[in-house]
C-alpha positions as CSV (number, residue, x, y, z in Angstrom):
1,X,16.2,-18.8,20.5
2,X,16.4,-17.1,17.0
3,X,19.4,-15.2,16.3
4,X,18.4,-14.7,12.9
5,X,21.3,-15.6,10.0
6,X,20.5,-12.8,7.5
7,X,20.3,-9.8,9.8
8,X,23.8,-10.0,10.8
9,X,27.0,-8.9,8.8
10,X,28.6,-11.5,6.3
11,X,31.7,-10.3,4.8
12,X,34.9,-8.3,4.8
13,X,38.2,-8.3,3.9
14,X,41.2,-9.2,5.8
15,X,44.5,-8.0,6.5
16,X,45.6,-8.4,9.8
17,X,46.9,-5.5,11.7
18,X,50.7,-5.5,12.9
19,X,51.1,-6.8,16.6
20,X,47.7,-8.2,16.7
21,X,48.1,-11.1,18.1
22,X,50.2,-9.9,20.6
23,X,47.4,-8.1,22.2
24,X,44.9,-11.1,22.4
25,X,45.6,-15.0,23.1
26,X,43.6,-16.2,20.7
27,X,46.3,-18.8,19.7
28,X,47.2,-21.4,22.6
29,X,48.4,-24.2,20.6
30,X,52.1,-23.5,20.7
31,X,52.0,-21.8,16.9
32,X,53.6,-18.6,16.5
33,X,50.9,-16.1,15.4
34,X,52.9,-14.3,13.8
35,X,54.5,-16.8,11.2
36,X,51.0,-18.1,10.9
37,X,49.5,-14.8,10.2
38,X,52.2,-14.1,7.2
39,X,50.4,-17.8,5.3
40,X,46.9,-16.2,5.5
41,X,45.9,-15.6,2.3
42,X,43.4,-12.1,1.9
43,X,40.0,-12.9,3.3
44,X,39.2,-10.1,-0.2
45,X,40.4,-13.4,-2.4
46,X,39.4,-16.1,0.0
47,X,35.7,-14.7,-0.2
48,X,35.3,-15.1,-3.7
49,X,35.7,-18.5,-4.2
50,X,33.8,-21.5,-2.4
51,X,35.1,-23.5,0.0
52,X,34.3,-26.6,1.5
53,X,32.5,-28.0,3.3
54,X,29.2,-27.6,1.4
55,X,26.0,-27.0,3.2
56,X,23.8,-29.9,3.7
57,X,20.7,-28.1,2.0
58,X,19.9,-28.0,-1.7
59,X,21.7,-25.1,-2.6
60,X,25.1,-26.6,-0.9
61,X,26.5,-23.4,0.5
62,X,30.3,-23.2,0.6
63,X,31.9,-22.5,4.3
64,X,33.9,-19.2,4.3
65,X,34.7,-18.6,7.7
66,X,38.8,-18.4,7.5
67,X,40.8,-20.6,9.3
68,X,41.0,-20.8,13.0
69,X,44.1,-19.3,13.4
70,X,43.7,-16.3,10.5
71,X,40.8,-14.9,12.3
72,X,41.3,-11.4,14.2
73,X,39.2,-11.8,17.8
74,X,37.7,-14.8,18.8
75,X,34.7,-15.6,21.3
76,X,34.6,-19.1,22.8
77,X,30.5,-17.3,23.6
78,X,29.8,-16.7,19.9
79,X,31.5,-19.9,19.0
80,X,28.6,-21.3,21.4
81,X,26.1,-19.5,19.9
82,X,26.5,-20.8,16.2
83,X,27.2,-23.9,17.4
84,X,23.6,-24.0,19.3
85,X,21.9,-22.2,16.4
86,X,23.3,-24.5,13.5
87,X,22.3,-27.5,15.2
88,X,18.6,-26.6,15.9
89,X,17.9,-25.0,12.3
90,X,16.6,-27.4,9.9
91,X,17.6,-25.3,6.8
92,X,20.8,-26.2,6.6
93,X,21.6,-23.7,3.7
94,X,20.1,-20.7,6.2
95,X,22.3,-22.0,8.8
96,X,25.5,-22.1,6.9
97,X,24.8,-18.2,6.0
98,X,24.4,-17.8,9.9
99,X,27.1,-19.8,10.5
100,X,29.6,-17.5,7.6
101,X,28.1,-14.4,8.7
102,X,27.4,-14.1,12.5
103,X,31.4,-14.0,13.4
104,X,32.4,-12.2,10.5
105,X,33.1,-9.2,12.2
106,X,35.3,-10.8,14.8
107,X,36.8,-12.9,12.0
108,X,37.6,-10.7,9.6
109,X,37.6,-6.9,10.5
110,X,39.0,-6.6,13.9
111,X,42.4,-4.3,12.7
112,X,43.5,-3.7,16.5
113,X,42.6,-4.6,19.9
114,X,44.4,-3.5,23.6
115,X,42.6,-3.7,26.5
116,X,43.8,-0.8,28.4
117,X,46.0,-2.8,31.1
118,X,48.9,-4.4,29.3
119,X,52.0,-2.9,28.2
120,X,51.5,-2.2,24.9
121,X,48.2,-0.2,25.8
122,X,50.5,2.0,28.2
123,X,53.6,2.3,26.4
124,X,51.6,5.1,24.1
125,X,50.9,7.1,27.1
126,X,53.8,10.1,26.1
127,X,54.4,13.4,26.6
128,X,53.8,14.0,23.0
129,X,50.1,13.7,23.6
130,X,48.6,17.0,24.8
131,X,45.2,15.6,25.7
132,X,45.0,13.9,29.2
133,X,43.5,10.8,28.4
134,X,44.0,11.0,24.8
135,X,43.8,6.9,23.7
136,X,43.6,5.7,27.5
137,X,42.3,2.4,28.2
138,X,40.3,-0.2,26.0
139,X,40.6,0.6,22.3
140,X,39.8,-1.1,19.0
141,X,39.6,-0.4,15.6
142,X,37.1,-1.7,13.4
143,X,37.5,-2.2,9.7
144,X,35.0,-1.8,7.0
145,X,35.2,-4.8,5.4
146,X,37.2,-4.7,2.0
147,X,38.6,-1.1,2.7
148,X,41.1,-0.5,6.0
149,X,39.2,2.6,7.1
150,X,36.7,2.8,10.0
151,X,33.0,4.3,9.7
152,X,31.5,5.6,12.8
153,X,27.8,4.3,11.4
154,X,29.3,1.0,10.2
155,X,31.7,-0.2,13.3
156,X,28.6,0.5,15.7
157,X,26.6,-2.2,13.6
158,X,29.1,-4.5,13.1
159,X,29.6,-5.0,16.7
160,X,25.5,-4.4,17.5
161,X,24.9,-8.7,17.4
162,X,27.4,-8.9,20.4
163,X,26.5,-6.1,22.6
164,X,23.5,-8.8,24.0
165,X,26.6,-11.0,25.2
166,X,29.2,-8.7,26.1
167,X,27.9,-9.2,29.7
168,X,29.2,-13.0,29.5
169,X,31.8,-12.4,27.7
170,X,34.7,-10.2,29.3
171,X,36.5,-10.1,25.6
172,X,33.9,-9.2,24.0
173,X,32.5,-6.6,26.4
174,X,36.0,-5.0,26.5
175,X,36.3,-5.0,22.3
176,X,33.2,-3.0,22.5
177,X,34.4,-1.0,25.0
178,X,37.7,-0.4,23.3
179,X,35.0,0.6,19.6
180,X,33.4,3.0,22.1
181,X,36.7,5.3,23.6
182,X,38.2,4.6,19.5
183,X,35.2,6.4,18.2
184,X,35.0,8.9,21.3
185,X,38.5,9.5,20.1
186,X,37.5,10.2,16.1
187,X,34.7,12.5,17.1
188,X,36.6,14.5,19.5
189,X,39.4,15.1,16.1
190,X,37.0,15.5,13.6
191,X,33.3,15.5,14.4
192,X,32.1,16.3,10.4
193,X,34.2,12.9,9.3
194,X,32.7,9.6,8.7
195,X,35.9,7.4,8.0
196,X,38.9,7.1,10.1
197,X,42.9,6.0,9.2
198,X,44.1,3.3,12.5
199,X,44.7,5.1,15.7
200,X,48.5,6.3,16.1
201,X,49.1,4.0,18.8
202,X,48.4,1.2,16.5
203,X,51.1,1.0,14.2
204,X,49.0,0.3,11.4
205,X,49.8,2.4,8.5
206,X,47.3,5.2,7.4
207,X,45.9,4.6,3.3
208,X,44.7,7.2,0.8
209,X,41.3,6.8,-0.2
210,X,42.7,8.3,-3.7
211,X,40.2,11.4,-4.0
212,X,40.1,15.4,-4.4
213,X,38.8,16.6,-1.5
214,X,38.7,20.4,-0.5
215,X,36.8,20.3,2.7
216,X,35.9,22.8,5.6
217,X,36.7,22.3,8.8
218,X,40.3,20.7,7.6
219,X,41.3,17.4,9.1
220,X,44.4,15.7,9.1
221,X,44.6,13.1,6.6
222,X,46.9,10.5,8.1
223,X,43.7,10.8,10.9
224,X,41.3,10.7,8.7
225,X,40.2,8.7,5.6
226,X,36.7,10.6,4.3
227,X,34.9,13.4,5.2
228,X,31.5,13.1,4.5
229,X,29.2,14.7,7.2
230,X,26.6,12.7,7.7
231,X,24.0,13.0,10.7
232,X,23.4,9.6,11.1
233,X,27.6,8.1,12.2
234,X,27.2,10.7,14.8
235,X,24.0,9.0,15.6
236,X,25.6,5.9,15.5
237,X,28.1,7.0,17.9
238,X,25.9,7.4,20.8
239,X,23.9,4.0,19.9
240,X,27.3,2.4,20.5
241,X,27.3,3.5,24.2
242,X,23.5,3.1,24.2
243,X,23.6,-0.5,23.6
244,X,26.8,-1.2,25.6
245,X,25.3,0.2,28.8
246,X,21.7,-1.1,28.3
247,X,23.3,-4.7,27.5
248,X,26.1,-4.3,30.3
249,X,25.4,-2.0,33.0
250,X,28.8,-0.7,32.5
251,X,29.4,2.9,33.0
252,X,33.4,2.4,32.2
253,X,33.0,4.8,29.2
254,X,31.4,7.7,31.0
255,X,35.1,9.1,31.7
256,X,36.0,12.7,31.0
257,X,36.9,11.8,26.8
258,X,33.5,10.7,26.2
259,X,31.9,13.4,28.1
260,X,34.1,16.3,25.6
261,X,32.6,13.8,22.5
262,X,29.1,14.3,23.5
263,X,30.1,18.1,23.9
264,X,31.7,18.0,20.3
265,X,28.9,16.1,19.0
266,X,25.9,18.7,20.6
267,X,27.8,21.6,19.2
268,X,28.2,20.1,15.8
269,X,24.0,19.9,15.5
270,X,24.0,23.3,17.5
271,X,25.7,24.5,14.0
272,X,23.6,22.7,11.8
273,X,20.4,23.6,12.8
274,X,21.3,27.1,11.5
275,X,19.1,27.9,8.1
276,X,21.2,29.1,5.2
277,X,20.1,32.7,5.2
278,X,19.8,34.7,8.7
279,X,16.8,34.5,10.2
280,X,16.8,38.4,10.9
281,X,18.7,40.0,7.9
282,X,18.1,37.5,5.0
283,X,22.2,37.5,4.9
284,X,23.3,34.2,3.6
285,X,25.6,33.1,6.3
286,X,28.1,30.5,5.4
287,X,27.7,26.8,7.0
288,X,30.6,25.6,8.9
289,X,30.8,22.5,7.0
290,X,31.7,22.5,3.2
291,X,32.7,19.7,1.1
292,X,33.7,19.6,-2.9
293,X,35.1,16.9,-4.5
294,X,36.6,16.9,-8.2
295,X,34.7,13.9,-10.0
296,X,32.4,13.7,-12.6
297,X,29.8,11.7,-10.4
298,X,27.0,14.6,-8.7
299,X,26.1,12.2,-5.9
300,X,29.9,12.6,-4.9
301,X,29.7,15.7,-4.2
302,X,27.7,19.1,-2.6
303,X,26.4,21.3,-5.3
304,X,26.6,24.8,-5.2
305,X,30.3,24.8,-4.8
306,X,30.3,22.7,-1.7
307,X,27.9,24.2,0.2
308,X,24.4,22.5,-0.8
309,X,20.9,23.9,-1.6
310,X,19.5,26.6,0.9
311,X,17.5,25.1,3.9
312,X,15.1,27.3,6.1
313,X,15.2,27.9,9.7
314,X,12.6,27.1,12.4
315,X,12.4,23.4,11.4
316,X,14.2,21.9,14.7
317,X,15.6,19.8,12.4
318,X,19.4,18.9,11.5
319,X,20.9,19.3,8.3
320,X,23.3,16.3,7.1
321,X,25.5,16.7,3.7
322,X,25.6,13.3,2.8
323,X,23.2,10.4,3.4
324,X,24.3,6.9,4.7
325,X,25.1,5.5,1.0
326,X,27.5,8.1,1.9
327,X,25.9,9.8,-1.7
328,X,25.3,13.8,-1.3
329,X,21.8,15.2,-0.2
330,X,19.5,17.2,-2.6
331,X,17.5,18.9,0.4
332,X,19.6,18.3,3.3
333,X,17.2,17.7,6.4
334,X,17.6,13.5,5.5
335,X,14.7,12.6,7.7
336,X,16.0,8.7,8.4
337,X,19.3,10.4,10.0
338,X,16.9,12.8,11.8
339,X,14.9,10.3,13.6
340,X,17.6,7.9,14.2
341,X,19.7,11.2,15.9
342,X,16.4,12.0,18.1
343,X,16.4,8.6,19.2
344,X,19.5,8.2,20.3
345,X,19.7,11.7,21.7
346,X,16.4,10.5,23.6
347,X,18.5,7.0,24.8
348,X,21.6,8.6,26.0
349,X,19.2,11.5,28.0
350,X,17.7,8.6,29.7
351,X,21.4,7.2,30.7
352,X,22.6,10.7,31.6
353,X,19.9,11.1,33.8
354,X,20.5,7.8,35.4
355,X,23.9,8.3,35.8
356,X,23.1,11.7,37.8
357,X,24.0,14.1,35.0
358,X,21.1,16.1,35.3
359,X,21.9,19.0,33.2
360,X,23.3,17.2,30.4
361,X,20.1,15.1,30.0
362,X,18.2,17.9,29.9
363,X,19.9,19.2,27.0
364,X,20.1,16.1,24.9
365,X,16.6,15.1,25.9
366,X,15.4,19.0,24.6
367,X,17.5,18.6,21.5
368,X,16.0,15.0,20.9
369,X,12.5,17.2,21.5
370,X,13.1,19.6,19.0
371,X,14.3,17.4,16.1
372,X,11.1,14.8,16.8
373,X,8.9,17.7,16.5
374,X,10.4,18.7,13.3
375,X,10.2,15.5,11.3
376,X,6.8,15.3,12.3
377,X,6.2,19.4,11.1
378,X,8.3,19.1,8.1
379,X,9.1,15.6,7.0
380,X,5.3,14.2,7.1
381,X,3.8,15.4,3.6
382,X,0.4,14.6,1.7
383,X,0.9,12.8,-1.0
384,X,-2.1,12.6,-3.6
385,X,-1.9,8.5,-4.0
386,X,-0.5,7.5,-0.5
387,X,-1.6,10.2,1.6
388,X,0.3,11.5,4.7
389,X,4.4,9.9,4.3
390,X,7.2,10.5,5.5
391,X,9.5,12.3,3.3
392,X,13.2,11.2,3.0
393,X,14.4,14.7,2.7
394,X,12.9,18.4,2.8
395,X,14.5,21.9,2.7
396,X,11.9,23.6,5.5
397,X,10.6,25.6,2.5
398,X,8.2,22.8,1.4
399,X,9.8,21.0,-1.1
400,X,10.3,16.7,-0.4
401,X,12.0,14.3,-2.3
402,X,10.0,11.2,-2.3
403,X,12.0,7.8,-2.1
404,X,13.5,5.6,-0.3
405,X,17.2,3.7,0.1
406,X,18.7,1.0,1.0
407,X,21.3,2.3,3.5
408,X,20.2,2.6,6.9
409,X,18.8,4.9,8.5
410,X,15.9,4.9,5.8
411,X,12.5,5.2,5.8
412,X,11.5,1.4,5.8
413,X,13.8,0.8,8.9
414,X,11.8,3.5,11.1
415,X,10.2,1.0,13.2
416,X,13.9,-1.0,13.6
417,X,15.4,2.0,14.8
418,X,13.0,2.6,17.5
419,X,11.3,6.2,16.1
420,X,7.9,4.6,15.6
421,X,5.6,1.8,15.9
422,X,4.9,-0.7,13.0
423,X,1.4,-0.2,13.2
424,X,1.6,3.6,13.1
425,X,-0.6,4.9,9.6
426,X,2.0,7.3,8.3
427,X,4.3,4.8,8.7
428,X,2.1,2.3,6.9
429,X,1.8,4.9,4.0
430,X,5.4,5.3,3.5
431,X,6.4,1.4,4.0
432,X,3.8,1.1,1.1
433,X,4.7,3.5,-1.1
434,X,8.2,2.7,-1.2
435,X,8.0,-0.8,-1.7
436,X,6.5,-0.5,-4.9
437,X,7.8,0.9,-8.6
438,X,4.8,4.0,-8.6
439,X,6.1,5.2,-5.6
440,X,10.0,4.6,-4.7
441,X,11.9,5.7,-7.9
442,X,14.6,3.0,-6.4
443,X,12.3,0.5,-5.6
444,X,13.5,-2.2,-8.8
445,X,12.2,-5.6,-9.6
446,X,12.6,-8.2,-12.5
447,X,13.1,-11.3,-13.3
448,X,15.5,-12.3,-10.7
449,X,15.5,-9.9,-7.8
450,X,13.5,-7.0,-6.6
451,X,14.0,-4.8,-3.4
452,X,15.2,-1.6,-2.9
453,X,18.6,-0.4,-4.1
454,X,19.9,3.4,-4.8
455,X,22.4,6.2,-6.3
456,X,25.1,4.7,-5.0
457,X,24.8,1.8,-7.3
458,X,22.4,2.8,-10.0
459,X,19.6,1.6,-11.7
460,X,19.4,-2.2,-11.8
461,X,21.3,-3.4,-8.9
462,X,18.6,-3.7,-5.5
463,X,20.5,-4.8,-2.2
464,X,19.4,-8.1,-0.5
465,X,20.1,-5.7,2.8
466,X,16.5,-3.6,1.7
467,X,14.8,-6.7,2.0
468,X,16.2,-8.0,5.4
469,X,14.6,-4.9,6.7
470,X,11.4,-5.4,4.7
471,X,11.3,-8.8,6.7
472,X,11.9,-7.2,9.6
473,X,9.1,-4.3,9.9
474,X,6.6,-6.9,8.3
475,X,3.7,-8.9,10.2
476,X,2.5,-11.0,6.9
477,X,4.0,-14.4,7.0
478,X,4.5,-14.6,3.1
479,X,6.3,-11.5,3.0
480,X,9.0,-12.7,5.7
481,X,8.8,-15.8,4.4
482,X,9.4,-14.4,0.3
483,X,11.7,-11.7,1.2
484,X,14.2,-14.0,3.3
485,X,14.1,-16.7,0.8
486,X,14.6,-14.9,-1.8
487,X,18.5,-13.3,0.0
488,X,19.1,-16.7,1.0
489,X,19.0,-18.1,-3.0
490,X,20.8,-14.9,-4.2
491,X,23.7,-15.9,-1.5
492,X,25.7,-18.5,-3.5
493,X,29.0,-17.6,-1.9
494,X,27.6,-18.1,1.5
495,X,27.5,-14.4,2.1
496,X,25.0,-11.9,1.5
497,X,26.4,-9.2,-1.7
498,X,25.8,-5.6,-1.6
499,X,23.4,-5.8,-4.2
500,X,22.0,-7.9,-7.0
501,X,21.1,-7.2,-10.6
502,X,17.2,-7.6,-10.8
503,X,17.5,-9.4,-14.0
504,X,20.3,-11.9,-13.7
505,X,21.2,-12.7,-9.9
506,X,24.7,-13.9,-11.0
507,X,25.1,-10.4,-11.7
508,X,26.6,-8.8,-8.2
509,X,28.5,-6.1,-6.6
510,X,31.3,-7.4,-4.2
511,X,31.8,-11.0,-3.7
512,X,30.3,-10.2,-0.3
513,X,28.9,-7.4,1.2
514,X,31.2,-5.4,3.0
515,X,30.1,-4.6,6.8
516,X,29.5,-1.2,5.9
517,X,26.4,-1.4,4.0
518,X,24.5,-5.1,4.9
519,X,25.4,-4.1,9.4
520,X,23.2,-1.4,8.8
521,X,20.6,-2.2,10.9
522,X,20.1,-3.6,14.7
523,X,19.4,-7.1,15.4
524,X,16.0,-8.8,15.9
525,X,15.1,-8.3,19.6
526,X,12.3,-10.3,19.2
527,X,11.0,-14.0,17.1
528,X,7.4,-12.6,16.4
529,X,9.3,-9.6,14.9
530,X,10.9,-11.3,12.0
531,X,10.4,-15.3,11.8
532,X,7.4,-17.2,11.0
533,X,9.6,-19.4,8.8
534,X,8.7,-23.3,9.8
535,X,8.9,-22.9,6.2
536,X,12.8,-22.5,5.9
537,X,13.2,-24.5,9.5
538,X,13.7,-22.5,12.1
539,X,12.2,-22.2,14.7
540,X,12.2,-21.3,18.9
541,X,11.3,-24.8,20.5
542,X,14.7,-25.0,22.9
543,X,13.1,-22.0,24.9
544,X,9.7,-23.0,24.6
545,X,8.1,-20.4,22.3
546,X,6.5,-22.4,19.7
547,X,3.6,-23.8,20.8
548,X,1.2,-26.9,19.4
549,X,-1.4,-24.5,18.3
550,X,1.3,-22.9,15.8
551,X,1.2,-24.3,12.2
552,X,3.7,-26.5,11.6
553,X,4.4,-24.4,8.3
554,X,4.8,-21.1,10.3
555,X,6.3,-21.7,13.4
556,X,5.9,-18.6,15.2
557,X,8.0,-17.1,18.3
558,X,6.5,-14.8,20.9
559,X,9.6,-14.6,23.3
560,X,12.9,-12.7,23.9
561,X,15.9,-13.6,22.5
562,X,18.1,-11.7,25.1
563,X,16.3,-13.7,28.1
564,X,17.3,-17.4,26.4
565,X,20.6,-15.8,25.5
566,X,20.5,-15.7,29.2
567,X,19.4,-18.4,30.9
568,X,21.3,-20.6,28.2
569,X,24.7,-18.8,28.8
570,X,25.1,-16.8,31.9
């Protein structure tokens, strides 16, 4: 079984949400949770300094995993998990990164947690709410590491490494149902926002994110903490219930909130497919969503006084103002949030349909159709060294912007997120045009580190996340082997950064990557996907995928994780 250290999320900060405790037993030992919650220091601090004890491998990795009794959700299941893992890896430095950064999520991020039966969950349930159903049942919110704000696109991959156990695990399956009606919630309030202030019911106080904002539609700000539309956290929305049912079976989100979310969310693309000027009278015609920001930084906001450069109509495809890094489009059809919206759209057609909505499969289904057909129209151009790529953006006019970032959706992660095969030769192009400096402006290497990095945090910083993913849509064994060996030496804290200077690795940003940028990207599904590692002493033995004929330097898996996840835990 390979559950694969470096692909999962390693960090955040911690500061526990009021009444937490109270809504999960995670402390049986006679300690009040409450009087031990006031002693736990900010996991912010806590992260940046080492802690014992040190890894067993040469680079004697510190153990950063707070203490029992500070952490916010707990899973005896996950607790199994590394406990199985760290035990059968022979890297012992790799295993103390899995061992830091596979539970970080539930250790460090989990802000609030009910369940949907208990009195706290009901108590909420008030005349003052005019929505029927408005925060009914299972809800959670879901911190972004070091700030107390939720992302759509980021809570969905925090919690994506425990959606294949949710089905063993009643607490975890109803945390991720409680992510699913949160975010159903968010989207139905503000469909163009991408960061969210704690749920009323809660109790925990709403924070400023300190910007100038002047944004169309208006939002409420103790609801909402940014508002940067970007196609890709509505995306991530539906992958949320994609995964949960796929992994589960469970159709106890399907209720009549998530049904007007999926309603919001069609309407939303339904307005950003228009072009900027009508179709039939050349009129510009003002897009529903604007966004200026007062700050001295272009990336930070839309030019053209909040509206964005002109787009063309007929392209199928969706327009998004900002791009995962949450930094501002140039052309704003962002191809990466494209495909990852048409496969999801695809996903939940498939559920829809199986859950006997007929008619609302038809229309995601047709809207996944359209945009598919569009990247491959408009997003695939010739280039004169690579020939035909993908684009990362395009205006429907003809003009591309060729590169690639970090952030996922992007380019490199195409395969990952399901829109196409590995092998396919556009694909190919792309992957190799943006891992190198003649071809990906933000593709960086030196003396230290080399990968892909971005605006977001300029020229010489590349993000160890960049080459997770080149690990993971790679079949050459030196590549895997390079790429993961080379996060795992730049991880001297025991947890992955955001990014790293190219010329000096001590050179960082964060003490440890925050779960919104390095839970990005889904899990490995599969060992011959991402690990032919004997090298760095792991490999798939207790399930019986390595076999004799396999090098002993390149151990290589050809089996399912989720199917020894379940024979060894059901």
């Amino acid at each position: 079984m390979i559950y694969l250290a470096v692909l999962v999320a390693t960090l955040a900060a911690s500061s526990h949400a009021k009444g937490l405790f109270a809504e999960q037993d995670v402390l049986d030992n006679g300690i009040d949770p409450e009087r031990y919650k006031a002693a736990c220091p900010d996991y912010r601090h806590y992260a940046m300094m080492p802690h014992r004890p040190l890894s067993k491998g040469p680079l004697a990795l510190p153990y950063q995993r707070p203490a029992p009794n500070c952490r916010t959700f707990t899973s005896s299941l996950v607790e199994k998990v590394i406990e199985d893992m760290t035990s059968k890896m022979e890297d012992k430095d790799l295993a103390r990164i899995f061992e830091n950064a596979f539970p970080n999520t539930l250790d460090t991020t989990v802000r609030w947690h009910v369940d949907g039966r208990g009195k706290k969950a009901q108590k909420y349930r008030s005349d003052e709410i005019r929505d029927e159903g408005h925060w009914d049942g299972a809800q959670s919110f879901i911190v972004t590491g070091d700030i107390n704000a939720e992302w759509l696109r980021d809570s969905t991959s925090q919690l994506a490494q425990y959606q294949s156990l949710a089905k063993n695990d009643n607490g975890l399956k109803s945390l991720i149902l409680g992510a699913i009606n949160t975010q159903a919630e968010f989207v139905i309030e503000s469909p163009y926002c991408n960061a969210f202030q704690p749920p009323p019911p809660s109790g925990v106080s709403p924070t400023s994110n300190g910007q100038d904002d002047s944004v169309h539609p208006a939002y409420e700000p103790s609801s909402v903490f940014e508002c940067k539309y970007e196609i890709d956290s509505l995306a991530q929305f539906l992958a949320l219930g994609n995964k949960f049912y796929n992994n589960t079976g469970s159709k106890e989100f399907l209720h009549r909130r998530w049904y007007l979310a999926l309603d919001t969310l069609l309407e939303v693309l339904h307005e950003q497919a228009k072009p900027t000027f009508d179709e039939k009278t050349g009129r510009f015609d003002r897009n529903e969503y604007q966004f200026r920001r007062r700050t001295n930084l272009g990336t930070e906001t839309l030019s053209l006084g909040g509206i964005g450069h002109p787009l063309n109509g007929g392209t199928g495809l969706i327009r998004s103002a900002f791009r995962p890094s949450d930094d501002a489009t140039i052309l704003g059809f962002f191809i990466p949030g494209n495909a990852l919206m048409s496969v999801e759209l695809k996903r939940t057609a498939e559920m829809l349909k199986a859950v006997g909505k007929t008619e609302l499969a038809k229309k995601a289904q047709a809207r996944s159709e359209n945009i598919t057909k569009g990247i491959w129209e408009h997003g695939v151009v010739t280039h004169k060294k690579y020939g035909e790529v993908f684009a990362f953006e395009v205006d429907g006019y003809g003009s591309s912007i060729i590169m690639d970032d970090a952030n996922i959706p992007s380019l490199l992660a195409l395969p990952a997120m399901g829109f196409v095969d590995r092998s396919d030769k556009v694909y190919q192009n792309t992957r190799k045009m943006i891992l190198e400096r003649a071809g990906n402006p933000y593709y960086l290497d030196g003396r230290s580190f080399a990968g892909i990095g971005g605006p977001h945090v300029g020229l010489e910083h590349a993000w160890p996340m960049s080459r997770l993913v080149q690990a993971m849509t790679s079949d050459d064994d030196d590549e895997i082997i390079d790429s993961l060996d080379l996060v795992k030496r730049s991880s001297r804290l025991g947890l992955i950064h955001e990014s790293i200077h190219v010329e000096r690795m001590a050179d960082y940003t964060r003490e440890q990557s925050p779960t919104s940028e390095l839970c990005r990207f889904p899990v490995l599904t599969n060992c011959r996907e991402l690990v032919r590692m004997g090298e760095l002493g792991v490999c798939t033995d207790d399930f019986g995928y390595c076999g004799e004929e396999t090098p002993s330097a390149i151990r290589q898996g050809g089996g399912d994780i989720q199917g020894g996840i379940d024979r060894t835990y059901e």
